[in-house]
GUMARDREN-964650 format. One record per residue (C-alpha): residue in one letter; x, y, z. Coordinates in steps of 0.25 Angstrom, whole numbers, plus 5000, padded with zeros to 4 digits. Layout:
BEGIN
AXYZ/...
END
This chain:
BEGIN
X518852625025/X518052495029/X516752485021/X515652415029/X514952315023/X513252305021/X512652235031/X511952155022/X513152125014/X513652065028/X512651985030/X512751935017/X514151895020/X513851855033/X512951725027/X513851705015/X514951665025/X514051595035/X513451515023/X514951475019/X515351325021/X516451305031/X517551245026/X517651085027/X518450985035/X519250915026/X519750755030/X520550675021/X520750525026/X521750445020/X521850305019/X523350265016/X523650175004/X522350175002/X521650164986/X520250174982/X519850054989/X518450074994/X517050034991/X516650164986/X517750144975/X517149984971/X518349904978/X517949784982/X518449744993/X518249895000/X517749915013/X517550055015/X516150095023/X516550245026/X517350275013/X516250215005/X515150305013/X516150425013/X515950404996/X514650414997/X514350525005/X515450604995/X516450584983/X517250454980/X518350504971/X518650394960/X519850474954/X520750504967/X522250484967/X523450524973/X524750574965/X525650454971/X525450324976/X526150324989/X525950415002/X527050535004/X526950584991/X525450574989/X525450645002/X526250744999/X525650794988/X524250764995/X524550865005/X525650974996/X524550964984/X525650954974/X526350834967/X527550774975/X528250794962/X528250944962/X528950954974/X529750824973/X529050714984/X528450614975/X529650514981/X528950424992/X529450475006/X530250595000/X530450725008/X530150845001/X530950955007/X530451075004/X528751024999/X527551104998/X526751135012/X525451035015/X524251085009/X523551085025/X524451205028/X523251285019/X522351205027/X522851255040/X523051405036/X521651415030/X521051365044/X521051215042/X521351115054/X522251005047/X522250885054/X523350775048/X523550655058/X524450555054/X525250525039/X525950635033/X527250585023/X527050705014/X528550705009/X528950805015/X527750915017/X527950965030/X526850925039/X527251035051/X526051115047/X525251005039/X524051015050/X523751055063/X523350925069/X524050805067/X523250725076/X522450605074/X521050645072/X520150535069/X520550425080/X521050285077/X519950165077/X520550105089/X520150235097/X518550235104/X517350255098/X516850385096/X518150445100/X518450585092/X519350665090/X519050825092/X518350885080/X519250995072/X519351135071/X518451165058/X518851145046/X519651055046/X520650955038/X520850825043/X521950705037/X521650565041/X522750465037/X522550325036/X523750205035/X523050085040/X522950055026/X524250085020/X525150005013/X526049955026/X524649885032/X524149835020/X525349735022/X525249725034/X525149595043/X523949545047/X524049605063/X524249735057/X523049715047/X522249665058/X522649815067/X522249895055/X521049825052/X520549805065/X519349895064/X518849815053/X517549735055/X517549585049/X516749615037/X517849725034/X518949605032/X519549565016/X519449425012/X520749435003/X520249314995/X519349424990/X519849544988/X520349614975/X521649614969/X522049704959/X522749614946/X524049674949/X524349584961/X524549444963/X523349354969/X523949314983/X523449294997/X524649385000/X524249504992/X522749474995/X522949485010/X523549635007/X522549684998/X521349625009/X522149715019/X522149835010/X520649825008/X520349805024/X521349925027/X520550015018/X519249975027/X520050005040/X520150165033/X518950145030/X518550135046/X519650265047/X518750335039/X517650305047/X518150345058/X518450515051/X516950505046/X516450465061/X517450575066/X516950675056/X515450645060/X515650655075/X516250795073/X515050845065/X516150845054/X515550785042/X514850895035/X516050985032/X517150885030/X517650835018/X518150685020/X519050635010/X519550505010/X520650455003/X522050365000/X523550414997/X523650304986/X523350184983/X523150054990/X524450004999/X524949884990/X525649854978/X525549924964/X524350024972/X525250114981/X526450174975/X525850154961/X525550294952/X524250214946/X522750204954/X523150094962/X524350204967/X523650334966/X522150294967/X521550334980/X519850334986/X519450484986/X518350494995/X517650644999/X516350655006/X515950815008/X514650835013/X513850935006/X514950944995/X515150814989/X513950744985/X513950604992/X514150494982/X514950584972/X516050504963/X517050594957/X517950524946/X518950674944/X520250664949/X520650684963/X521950664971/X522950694982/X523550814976/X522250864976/X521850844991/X522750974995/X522151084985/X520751014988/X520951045004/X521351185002/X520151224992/X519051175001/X519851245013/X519651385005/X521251375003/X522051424989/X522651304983/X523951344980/X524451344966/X525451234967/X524451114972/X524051014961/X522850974964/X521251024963/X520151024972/X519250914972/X517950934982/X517150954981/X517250944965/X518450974957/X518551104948/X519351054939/X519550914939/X520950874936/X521150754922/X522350694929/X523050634941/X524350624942/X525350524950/X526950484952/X527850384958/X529150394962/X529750344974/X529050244982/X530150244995/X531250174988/X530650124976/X530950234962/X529850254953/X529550364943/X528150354940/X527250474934/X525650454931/X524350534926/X523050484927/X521650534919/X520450484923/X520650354915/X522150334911/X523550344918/X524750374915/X526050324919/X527450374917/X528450284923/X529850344924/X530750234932/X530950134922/X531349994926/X530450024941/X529349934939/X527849974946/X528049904960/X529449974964/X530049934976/X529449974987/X530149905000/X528949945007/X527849894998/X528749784995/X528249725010/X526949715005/X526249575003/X525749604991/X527049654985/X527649524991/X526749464982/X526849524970/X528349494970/X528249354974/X527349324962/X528149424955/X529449334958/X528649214953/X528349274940/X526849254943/X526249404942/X525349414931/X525649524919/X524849624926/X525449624939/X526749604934/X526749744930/X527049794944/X528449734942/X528749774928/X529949874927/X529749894914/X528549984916/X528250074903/X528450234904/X527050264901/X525950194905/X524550234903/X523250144911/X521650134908/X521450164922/X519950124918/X520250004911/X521449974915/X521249994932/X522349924937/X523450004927/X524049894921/X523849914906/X524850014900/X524150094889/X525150174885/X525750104874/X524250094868/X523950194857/X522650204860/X523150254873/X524150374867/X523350484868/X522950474883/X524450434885/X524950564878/X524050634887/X524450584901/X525850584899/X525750734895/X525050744907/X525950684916/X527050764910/X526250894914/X526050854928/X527450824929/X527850954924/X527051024934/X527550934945/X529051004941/X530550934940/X530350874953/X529350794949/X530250714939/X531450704949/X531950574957/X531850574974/X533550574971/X533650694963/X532650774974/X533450744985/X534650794978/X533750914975/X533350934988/X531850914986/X531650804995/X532550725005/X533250615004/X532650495004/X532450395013/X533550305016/X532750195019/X532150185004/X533650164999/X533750055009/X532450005006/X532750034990/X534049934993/X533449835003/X532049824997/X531649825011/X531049925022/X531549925037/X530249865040/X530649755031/X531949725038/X531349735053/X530349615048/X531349535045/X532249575056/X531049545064/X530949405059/X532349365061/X532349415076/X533249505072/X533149675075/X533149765064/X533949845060/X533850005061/X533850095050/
END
């Protein structure tokens, strides 16, 4: 028998639910190969109008990292919310057979509209069901003024990828720099004379020239950013979205991307939600991109499923985790075995590929100017102690930085007694994250293929493994000797 509720108890009921919040749209732009290089985070030579008002109208993040410093593996756990070394694709470009469904499937099936445009390279995710609208939808600068796109069904989740400042345009030429920059005003432009270099590079007009087009490349998301906030505002969609603005890893250059340390793994974290974050907040408690899926799901109402590995982090973390935690392995053809933790002050680094030195080699970072550079002045036996260690192939097991004294990581504290304790400590903690990673985690790209766990790799990366080049590489020079490439 059905038992009628009071009138008044309805009615009670009635305004409860009418009061409640509806859920918010959620937009996360992406500025590839981009690190913490903005005004709001003090660099220097940082033109960034909208992320630095953005900051100010909600929270800059100063302890925000990803768990790799390259794209398809941080994106793979970005959007699966698990390591890459628990179900085997923390190898660059590797194709996980049987992986973990995209967190956005949640999303859909709790009444989200998932909008992904664009870049995937999830190792292997299936991306069938990953949203329902793969469109564009914030239009490129070089479309009219004023013209929008049509606003979404409510609520909503909404991806907006970036490249012009990945790592392939950092280098470049100047034509191509010119395209990518060209809503750029004059005031906007680098004098490379001027800009900053970390110590780790040699001081050239080469190297300059890069690290100038890095910093102008960051402006031109900048301008991206401004056109999702213009977007937002002419929809009437500002006050129930959250905008969170971010990078996959560090910068595009040398000893930054592909690097487990905070030039790798150090990204902007920036999160404006009206009415929920106080504008001009600074939070110093650790956030990252395993995080971003169990975060999405909490503020959609969803259960976060047992297996992720991250916390919710907005509006404020419940319990804040003490570490952070990154790998390298393979970087396309190049072998590494590197595991690290990180506190709010000290990293730990576990190398486990002895006689691989720090740079690798990376045919398609080796194309680079500045990687030129340092192995010209490497060759003439000119790189100072410091920079030198990039090259050293006798790297130490253990390594253990004062990321507060020591900001670069370049200083290896773990033969310091003074230092024993916090080395104990984060090596024990780096061993429990591995164990709840599980076996795969400890296993090379050869011996997952054979166990069926991912595909084989590419041939192109033993080719390029052999030849130290990329097919881009020989069609350049086929080019410049009139002759055609050949295929492959």
């Amino acid at each position: 028998m059905m038992h009628r509720l009071p009138p008044l108890l309805i009615l009670l009921l009635t305004a409860v639910l009418g009061a409640a919040e509806p859920r918010p749209n959620i937009v996360v732009v992406i500025g590839e190969d981009m690190g913490p290089d903005t005004g709001a985070y003090g660099c220097k030579d940082a033109i960034t109008p909208n992320m630095d008002r953005l900051a100010k109208e909600g929270a800059l993040f100063t302890r925000a990292f990803t768990h790799t410093g390259v794209c398809a593996p941080t994106r793979s756990g970005m959007v699966t919310g698990q390591y890459p070394l628990k179900y085997g694709a923390q190898n660059m470009r590797s194709v996980v057979i049987a992986p973990p469904r995209p967190f956005t499937e949640k999303l859909q099936a709790a009444g989200y509209h998932v909008m992904w445009p664009g870049k995937t390279d999830f190792q292997g995710v299936p991306e069938k069901t990953l949203a329902q609208d793969r469109k564009p939808w914030v239009l490129p600068a070089n479309r009219p003024a004023g013209e929008l796109t049509a606003k979404p069904k409510e609520p909503f989740f909404a991806y907006f990828n970036d490249t012009v400042c990945h790592e392939s345009q950092v280098r470049a030429d100047d034509q191509a720099h010119a395209r990518n920059t060209s809503a750029l005003k004059p005031s906007d432009r680098r004098d490379p004379a001027k800009v900053e270099l970390p110590p780790f590079y040699p001081d050239t007009p080469a190297v300059r020239r890069e690290v100038a087009h890095y910093h102008e490349l960051v402006t031109a998301v900048d301008y991206s950013l401004g056109r999702v906030l213009d977007w937002l505002k002419a929809h009437d969609l500002e006050k129930n979205t959250i905008v969170i603005v971010t990078g996959d890893h560090g910068r595009g250059m040398p000893r930054f991307k592909r690097s487990v340390k905070d030039t790798g793994t150090r990204v902007p974290l920036i999160v404006r939600w009206p009415g929920q974050i106080a504008p001009g907040t600074v939070r110093e408690d650790f956030a990252s991109w395993i995080d971003f899926a169990p975060t999405a799901l909490t503020l959609a109402g969803v259960p976060v499923p047992a297996e992720y590995d991250g916390h919710c982090f907005l509006p404020t973390a419940a319990n804040p985790p003490k570490y952070v935690y990154s790998f390298r392995d393979h970087m396309d053809e190049s072998f590494d075995k590197v595991r690290s933790v990180r506190d709010a002050r000290f990293r730990y680094v576990r190398n486990q590929a002895p006689g691989v030195d720090e740079a690798g080699k990376v045919a398609y970072q080796e194309v680079g100017q500045t990687m030129h550079e340092l192995r010209r002045v490497q060759a003439e036996g000119k790189l100072t102690p410091l920079q030198a260690l990039y090259f050293d192939p006798n790297r130490a097991a253990e390594e253990l930085f004062d990321t507060q004294s020591d900001p670069w990581e370049v200083k290896n504290l773990a033969g310091d007694p003074a230092h024993a304790a916090k080395l104990a400590e984060l090596r024990a903690e780096c061993d429990a994250w591995l164990a709840r990673c599980g076996p795969l985690a400890d296993l090379h790209a050869d011996e997952l293929v054979k166990r069926g766990i991912i595909k084989p790799r590419d041939e192109k990366y033993e080719e390029r493994r052999k030849t130290g080049t990329t097919a881009g590489d020989a069609a350049a020079a086929a080019k410049k000797k009139g002759k055609k490439p050949a295929n492959k």
